[in-house]
N, C-alpha and C positions, 0 to 999 in steps of 0.2 A: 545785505546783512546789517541789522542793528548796532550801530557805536555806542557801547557803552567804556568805551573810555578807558578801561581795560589793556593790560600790555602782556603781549602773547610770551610763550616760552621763548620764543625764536626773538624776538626782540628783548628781551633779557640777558640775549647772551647762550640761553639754553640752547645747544646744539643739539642734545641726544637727549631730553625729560621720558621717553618711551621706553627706553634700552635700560636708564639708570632704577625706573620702576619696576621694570622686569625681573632687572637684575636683585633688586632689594627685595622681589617677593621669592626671588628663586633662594637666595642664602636665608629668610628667615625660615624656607617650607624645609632647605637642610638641615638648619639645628634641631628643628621639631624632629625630623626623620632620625637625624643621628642621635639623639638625648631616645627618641621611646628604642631605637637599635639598642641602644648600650642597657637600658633599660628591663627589654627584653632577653637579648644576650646572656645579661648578668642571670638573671631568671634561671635560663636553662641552664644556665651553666651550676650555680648553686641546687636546683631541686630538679633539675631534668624538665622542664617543662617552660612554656611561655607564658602561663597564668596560672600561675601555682594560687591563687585566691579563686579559681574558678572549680578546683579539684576536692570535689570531699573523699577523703581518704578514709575507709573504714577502719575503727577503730583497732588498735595491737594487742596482744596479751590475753592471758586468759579471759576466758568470758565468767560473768559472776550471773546466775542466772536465777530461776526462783524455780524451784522441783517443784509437782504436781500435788493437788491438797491430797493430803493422805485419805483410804479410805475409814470411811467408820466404825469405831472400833478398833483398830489398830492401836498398836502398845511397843513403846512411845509411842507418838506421835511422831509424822516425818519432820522432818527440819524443812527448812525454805532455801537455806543460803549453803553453799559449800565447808563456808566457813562453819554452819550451825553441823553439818553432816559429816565434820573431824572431830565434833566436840561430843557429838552423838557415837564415833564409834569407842570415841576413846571412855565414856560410861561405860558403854556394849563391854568393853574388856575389862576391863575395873570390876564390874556386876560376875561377869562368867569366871577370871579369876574368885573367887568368893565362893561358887558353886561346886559343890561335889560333881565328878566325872556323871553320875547317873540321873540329877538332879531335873525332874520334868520341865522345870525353869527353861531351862536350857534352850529348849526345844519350843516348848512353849511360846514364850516370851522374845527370844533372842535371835530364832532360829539358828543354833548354833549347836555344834559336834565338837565334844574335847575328847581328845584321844591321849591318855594317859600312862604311867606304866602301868603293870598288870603285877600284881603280888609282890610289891617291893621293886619289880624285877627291869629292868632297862624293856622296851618292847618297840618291835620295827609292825608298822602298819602298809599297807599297800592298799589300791583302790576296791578291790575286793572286801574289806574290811570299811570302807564308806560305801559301798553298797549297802552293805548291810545293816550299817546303822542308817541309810535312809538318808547321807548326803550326796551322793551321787546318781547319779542315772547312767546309766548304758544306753547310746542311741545306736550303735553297731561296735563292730570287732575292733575298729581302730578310731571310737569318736567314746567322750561319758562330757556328764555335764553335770558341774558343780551344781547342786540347789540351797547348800547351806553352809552358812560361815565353820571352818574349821579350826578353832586351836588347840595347837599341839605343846603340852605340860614339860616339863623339864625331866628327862629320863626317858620319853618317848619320840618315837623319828617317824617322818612318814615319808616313804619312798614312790617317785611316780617315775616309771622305767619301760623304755623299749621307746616305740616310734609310738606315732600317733596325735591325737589332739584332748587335750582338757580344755572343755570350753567352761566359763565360768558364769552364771548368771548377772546379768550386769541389765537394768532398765530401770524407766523411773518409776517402775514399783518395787523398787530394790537392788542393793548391791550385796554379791558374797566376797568374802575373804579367805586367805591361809593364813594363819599369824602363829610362829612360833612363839610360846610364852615360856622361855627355855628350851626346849626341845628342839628337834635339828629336822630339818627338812633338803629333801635331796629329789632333784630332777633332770633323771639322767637317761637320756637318749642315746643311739647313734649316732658313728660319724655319717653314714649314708641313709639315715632316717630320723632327723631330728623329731625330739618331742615340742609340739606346739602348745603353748598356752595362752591363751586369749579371752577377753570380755566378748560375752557373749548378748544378744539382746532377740528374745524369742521373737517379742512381736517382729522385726526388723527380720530375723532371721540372718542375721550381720553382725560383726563386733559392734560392739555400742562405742560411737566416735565422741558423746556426747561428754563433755564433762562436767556438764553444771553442776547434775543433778547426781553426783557421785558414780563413782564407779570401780569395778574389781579391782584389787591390789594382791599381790604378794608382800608381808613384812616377815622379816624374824629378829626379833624383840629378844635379847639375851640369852642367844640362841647359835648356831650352826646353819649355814645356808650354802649349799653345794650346787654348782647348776654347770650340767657338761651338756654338748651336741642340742641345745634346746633352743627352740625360738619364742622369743616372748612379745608377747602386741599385747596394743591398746588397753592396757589397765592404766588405773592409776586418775588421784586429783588431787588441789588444793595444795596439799601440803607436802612435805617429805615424808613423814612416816606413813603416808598412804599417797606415796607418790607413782607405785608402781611397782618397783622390784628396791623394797624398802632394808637396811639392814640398821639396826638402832643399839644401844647398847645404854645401861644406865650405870655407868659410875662402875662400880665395884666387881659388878660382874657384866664384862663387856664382849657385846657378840665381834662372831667374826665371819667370814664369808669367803667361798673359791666359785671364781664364774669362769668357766674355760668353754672356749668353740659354742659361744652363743650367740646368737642374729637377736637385738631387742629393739623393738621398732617401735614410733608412736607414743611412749609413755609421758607421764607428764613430766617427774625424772625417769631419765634413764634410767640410772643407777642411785640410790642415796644411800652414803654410809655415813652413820652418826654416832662414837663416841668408838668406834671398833678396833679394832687391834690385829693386823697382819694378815689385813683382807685384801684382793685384789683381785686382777678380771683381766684374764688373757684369750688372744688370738680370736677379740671377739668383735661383734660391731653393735654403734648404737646408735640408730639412725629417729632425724625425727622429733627427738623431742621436744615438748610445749617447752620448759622451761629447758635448765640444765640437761645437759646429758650425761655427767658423770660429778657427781657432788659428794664430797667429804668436808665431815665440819664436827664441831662441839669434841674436841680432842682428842681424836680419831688418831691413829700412831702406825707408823711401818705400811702404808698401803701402798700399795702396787699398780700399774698401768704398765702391760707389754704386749705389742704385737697388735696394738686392738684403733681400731678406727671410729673416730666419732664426730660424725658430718650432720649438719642445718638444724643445730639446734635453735629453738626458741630465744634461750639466755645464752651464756657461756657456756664453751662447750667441756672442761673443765672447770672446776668452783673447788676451792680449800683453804679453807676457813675456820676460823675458832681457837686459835691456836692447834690444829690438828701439825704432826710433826712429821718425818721422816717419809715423804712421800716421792717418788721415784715413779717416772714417765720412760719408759725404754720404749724404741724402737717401734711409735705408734705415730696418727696422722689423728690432726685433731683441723677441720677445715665447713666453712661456711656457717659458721655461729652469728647471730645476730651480735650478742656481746663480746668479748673477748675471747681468743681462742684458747689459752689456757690463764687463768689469773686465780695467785697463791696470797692469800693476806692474811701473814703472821703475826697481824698487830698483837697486844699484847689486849688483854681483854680489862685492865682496870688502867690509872696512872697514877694509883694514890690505895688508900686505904679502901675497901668494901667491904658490904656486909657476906661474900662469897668468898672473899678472902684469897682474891684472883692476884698471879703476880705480873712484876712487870717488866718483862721480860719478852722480847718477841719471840715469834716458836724459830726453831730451827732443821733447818734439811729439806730443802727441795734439789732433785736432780732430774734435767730434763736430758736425755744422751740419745742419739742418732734419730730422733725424729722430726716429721713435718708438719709444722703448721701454715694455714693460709687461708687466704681471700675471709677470714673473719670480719664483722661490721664496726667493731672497734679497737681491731688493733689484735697481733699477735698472740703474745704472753705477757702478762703483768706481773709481778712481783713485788708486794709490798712489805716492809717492815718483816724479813725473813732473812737471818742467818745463818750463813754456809748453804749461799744458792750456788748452785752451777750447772753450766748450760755448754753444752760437750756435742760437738759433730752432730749439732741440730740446724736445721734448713726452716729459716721464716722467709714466707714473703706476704703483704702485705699494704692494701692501701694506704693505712694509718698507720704509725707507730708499729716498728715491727717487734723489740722486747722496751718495755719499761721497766724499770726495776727504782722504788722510791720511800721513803720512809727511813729512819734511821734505823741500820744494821750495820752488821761487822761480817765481813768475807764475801765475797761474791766473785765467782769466776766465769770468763766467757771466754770459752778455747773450741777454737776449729769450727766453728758458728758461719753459719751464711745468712744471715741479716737484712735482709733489704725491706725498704718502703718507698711505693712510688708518690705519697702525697708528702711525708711527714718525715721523721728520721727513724737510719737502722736500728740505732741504739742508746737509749735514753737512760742516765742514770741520775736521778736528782734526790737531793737530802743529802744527810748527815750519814753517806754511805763509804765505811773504810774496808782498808785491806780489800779492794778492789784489783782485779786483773783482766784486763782486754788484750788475748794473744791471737795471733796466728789465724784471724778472722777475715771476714770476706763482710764491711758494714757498709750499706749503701743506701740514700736517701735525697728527698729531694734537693732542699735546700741544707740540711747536715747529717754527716753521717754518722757521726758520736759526740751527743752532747752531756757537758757533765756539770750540775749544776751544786753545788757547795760537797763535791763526791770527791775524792783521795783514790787516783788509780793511777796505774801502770799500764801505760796501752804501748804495746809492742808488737813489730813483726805483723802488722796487718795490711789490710789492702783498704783501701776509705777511699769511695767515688761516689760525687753529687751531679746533680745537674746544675746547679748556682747555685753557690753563697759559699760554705763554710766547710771542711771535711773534718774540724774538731773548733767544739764550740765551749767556752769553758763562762762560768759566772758564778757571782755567790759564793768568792773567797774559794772555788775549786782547785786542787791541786792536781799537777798528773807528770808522769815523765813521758816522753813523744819520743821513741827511739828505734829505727829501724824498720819506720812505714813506707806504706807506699800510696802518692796520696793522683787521682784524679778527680778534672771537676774543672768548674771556669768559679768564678769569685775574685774577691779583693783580696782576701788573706786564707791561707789553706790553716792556718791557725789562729781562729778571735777568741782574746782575754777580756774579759768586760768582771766589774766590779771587784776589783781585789786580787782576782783569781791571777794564778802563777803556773809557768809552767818550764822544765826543761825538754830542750826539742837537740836530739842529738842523730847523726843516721840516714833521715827520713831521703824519701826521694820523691823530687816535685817535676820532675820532667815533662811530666802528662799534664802539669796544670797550667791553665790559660787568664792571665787576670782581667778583671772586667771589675768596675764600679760597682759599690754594693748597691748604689743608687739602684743601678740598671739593673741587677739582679731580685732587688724587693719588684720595681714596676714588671719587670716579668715572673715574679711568684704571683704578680696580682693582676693576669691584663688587663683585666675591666678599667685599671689605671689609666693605660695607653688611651681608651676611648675616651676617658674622663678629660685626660689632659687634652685631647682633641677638641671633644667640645668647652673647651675655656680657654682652648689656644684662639679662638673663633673671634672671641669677646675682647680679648687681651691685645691683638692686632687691628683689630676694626675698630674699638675703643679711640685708641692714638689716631688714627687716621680719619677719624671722623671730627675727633677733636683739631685736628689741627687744620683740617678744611674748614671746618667753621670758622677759625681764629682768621684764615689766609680769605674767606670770603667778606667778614666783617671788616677786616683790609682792605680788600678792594671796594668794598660802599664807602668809607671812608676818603677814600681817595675819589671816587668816582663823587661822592659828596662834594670834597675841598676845590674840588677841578669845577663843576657845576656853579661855586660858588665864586668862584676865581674868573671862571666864565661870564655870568649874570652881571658883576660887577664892571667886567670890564666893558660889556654890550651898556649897561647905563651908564660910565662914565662916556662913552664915545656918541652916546645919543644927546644929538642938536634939535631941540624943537624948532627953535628959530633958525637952524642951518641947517638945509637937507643937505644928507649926503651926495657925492657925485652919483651923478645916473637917475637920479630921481629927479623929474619932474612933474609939476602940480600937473594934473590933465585938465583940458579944457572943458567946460560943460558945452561950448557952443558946437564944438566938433560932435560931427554923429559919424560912426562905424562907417568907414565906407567898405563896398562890397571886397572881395579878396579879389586878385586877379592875380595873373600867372609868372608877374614881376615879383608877387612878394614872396621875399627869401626862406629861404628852409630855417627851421631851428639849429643854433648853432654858425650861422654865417658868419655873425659878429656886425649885422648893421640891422638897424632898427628900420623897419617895414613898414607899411600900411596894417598887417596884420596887429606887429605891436602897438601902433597907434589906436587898432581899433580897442583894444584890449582897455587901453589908459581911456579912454573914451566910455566905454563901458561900463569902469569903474567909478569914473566921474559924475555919469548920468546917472547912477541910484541916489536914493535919497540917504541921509546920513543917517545913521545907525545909532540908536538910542544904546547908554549905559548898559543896559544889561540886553544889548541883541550880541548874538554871536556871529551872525552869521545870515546872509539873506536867503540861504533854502539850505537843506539838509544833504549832506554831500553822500552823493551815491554806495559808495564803499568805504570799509575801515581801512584805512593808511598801514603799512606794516612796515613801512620804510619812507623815507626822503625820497626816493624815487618813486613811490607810489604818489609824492604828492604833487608831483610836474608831471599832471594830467589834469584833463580840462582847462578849469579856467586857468589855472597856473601853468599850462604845457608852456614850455621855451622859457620861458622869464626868470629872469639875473634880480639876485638882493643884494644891497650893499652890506646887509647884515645881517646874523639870524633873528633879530627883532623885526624884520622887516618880513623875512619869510615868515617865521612864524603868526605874524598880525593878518598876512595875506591867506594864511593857509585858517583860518578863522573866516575874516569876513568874506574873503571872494572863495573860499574854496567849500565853503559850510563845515566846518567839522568843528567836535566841537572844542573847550577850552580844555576839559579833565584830557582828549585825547592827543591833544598834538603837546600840550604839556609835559604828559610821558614822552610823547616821542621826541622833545627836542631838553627831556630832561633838566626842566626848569618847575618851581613851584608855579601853581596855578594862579595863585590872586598875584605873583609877580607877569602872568599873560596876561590875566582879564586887564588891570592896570592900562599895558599896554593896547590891549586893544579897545579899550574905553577912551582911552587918550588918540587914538587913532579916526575913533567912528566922530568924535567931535571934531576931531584938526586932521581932518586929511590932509599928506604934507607930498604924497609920493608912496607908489609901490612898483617900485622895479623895473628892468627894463627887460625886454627881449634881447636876447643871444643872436 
């Protein structure tokens, strides 16, 4: 092997350089492994998935689509947009109000049937009577099929009765309508044979599911709308007043509405009542819909909800809004709504002066009593800026937020409530919310079960269980009195006051609660923490300890430096040119090597032999070795030890110093200056020195053992 002069691990001192690199590739391949873990972890854990950047998710919500060009000749023209095909029917009725009942227009133009009174006189129409005028079709005994928009005039009704189906024409070469324009419309079935009503679409031979391009509706526009034992599908677009089963009212003269024992599936609203007055919908269901499923707005007064189920809506599956007042939820289940499961926003519609002359006053009267909401996408019930709420022996449960209630109001009561949310809290009250009462409830939430945030209430007599943190959580100058609860859950305080807020706590009973560090309680609302803290526990320990190996190894070269140098000085003060040490003698040149023979001693006897004479003889007999020779042949192997180098020509042989070994392990052993330098941990040009001062003045090298 080549001497490049080079100093191995193992002469370093390295005992283990294989195991320490293993080990350094094994903990970097861990952090990498644990950082994308936590990484990906977090992933599912937030969006369900482990590359949620790799997932195109088609897009939500209605589709805005472009209808088919109209054909030629056609009067209007079709619209394009949904939006252009509400602004198109709302012309259509505008134009046909205007028209006399017989007016060829009508028909012509509009394709439309007004059924009117007759001689002054109130008149009841039935499908027989659109036969006849040529809106209807008969396909059998129990099916007719709308072909033309129908409005019904104020003093005329039109009644559709018994079992059966009204299919309605519905494609992209057209949509029909009912629209009361005053007048009252009644569709009344069977308990054991409801009346169906559906969009229809010939080509398809199918309800038309389409809703770009418009499609059937039911409205009644200041009017009467009756609807008992009927099933209603697939009408309806775009907007509310042609959302489906639409009831509208304008100001002074306002419609109103009774829906009992009706199945309405698929519309875009379910239900839309807009300005009405002491309308409402029992013992029904409404399943399905694109948007809302039951929407009241624009100041709607006394409307009704009982007995009636309303599951996967699109939006919310409740929506009351506009200041609409006095609405009352009994004993119905409102569950799997994309937005909230029921949410009431009584803001007040101005905050200052307008030119509508709007006040400012939030609405008042929402009562929600014995019913269930759940598994909605955002949360419960919401209740905003609404005076004299109250929520009475109702059952939420809820991933998010199970009721909110927020906005500045006055009165709000929550008695005999079961409340839960397993992500968020049971019950959330924040704002400028007074005369507040929390009784006799069942609130339960992850981290808090009733939080009240600048709100003024009375929470009594409840039961409040978390899984960690807080079972009343107050801020924002909140007041409350806490008397005679019952509180479980693990946290630091089963009551936290934060900014201003006050409270009297009188009663309560904490037996059940366990305390735990809020610390520990946020890292476990967050685990992805735990992992976090893991991987930088990694760097925070290894850090120090690498740091301080380095400090304790730049130590030991130091020392192993000062000692080196402590060494070197004291080997040249003890070195005599002109006085060899004991045990060295000049060797003879006249002496030649005599043969061995079986007198001479072993290595280690302690008397010098023929063998070591021959040795000194040997060394005697080369010629002297010029300034820059090292060495008279190149020495067979790299030295890895002092023991490696008492062999050959150095086997057996005693130094009086290590200047002396070292000089020998150069010129008689060949090796060369860079590497016994290392090995005997001396600078180089302080070897060569010596061994240039040697090759000129041979004085002595050693003796045999």
């Amino acid at each position: 092997m080549a001497d490049d002069g080079a100093l191995t691990a193992l002469e370093r001192g390295d005992t283990h350089p294989a195991i320490r690199g293993v080990a350094r590739v094994i903990m970097v391949v861990a952090v990498i492994v644990l950082v994308a873990g936590v990484v990906l972890a977090g992933n599912f854990v937030h969006t369900g998935t482990f590359l949620p950047w790799l997932r195109a998710d088609a897009p939500t919500g209605p589709v805005v689509g472009v209808s088919p060009t109209p054909d030629a000749g056609e009067t209007p023209a079709a619209p394009k947009s949904p939006a252009e095909l509400v602004a198109a029917e709302d012309a259509r009725l505008t134009a046909v109000a205007a028209l006399a009942p017989g007016d060829p227009a009508l028909v012509d133009q509009w394709n439309t049937v007004v059924l009117a009174p007759q001689n002054g006189q109130a008149t009841l129409y039935h499908v027989a009577d659109l036969v006849a005028l040529g809106a209807v079709r008969i396909d059998d005994e129990r099916t007719v099929t709308l072909l033309r928009n129908v409005v019904i005039r104020r003093g005329a009704e039109l009644d559709f009765v018994g079992g059966g189906t009204v299919r309605m024409s519905s494609s992209p070469a057209g949509t029909t309508s009912i629209v009361t324009w005053g007048g009252n419309l009644g569709v009344m079935g069977v308990e054991s044979d409801p009346l169906v009503i559906t969009s229809w679409d010939e080509s398809a031979a199918a309800p038309d599911l389409d809703e770009a391009d418009g499609r059937a509706y039911l409205r009644a526009r200041d009017g009467v709308l009756a609807i008992g034992h009927a099933e209603i599908r697939d009408l309806g677009y775009w907007s509310g007043r042609t959302g489906g089963l639409a009831v509208t009212g304008t100001g002074d003269d306002r419609a109103s509405a009774g829906i009992v024992s009706t199945k309405i599936t698929g519309l875009h609203y379910g239900v839309f009542f807009s300005d009405t007055t002491q309308a409402g919908i029992q013992d029904s269901t409404i399943e399905r819909s694109t948007l809302t499923g039951f929407e009241v707005t624009n100041g709607a007064s006394d409307t009704t909800v009982e007995r009636t189920t309303i599951t996967d809506s699109g939006g919310d599956g409740i929506s009351v809004s506009r200041q609409s007042t006095g609405t009352k939820i009994t004993d119905s289940t409102v569950a799997g709504s994309s937005g909230w499961g029921i949410r009431i926003d009584g803001s007040a519609l101005a905050d200052g002066p307008t030119s509508g002359g709007y006040g400012l006053s939030p609405a008042k009267g929402f009562t929600l009593t014995g019913s269930h909401v759940r598994d909605n996408g955002e949360g419960g019930v919401r209740v905003i800026s609404t005076d004299a709420t109250e929520i009475r022996g109702t059952e939420v449960s809820e991933t998010r937020t199970a009721v909110l209630v927020e906005g500045a109001s006055t009165g709000l009561t929550v008695a005999d409530a079961d409340l839960t949310s397993s992500d968020l809290r049971g019950l959330d009250v924040s704002g400028k919310i007074t005369d507040a009462t929390v009784s006799d409830s069942r609130l339960a939430g992850r981290r808090i079960a009733l939080e009240l945030t600048g709100a003024a209430a009375i929470v009594r007599d409840n039961d409040l269980r978390v899984a960690s943190g807080f079972a009343v959580e107050l801020s924002d100058d909140a007041r409350a009195d806490i008397t005679g609860n019952t509180f479980h859950g693990v946290g630091q305080d089963v009551v936290a006051a934060w900014s201003g807020s006050r409270t009297m706590q009188q009663g309560n009973v904490q037996t059940d609660w366990t305390f735990q560090w809020a610390w520990v309680g946020w890292m476990n609302e967050h685990p992805m923490m735990w992992m976090w803290a893991l991987v930088l526990l990694i760097p925070a320990i290894g850090v120090p300890v690498l740091w301080r190996r380095r400090r304790e190894h730049q130590k030991l070269r130091r020392l192993l430096h000062e000692a080196l140098l402590r060494h070197g000085e004291e080997q040249v003060a003890a070195y005599r040119p002109d006085a060899p040490a004991a045990g060295w003698a000049p060797p003879d040149p006249a002496r030649r090597e005599p043969t061995p023979t079986a007198e001479t001693p072993r290595p280690g006897s302690g008397r010098r032999g023929p063998a070591s004479a021959s040795t000194e003889a040997r060394l005697a007999s080369r010629p002297a070795a010029s300034p820059t020779t090292v060495g008279p042949r190149p020495a067979p192997h790299r030295p890895r030890s002092f023991a490696d180098l008492r062999t050959g020509p150095l086997e057996g042989r005693t130094f009086a110093s290590l200047q002396q070994f070292a000089v020998a392990a150069v010129l008689e052993g060949g090796y060369s200056v860079p590497t016994i330098a290392r090995l005997f941990r001396i600078q180089q040009w302080r070897l060569q020195q010596w061994v240039d001062a040697a090759a000129h003045n041979p004085t002595g090298g050693g003796s045999r053992r």
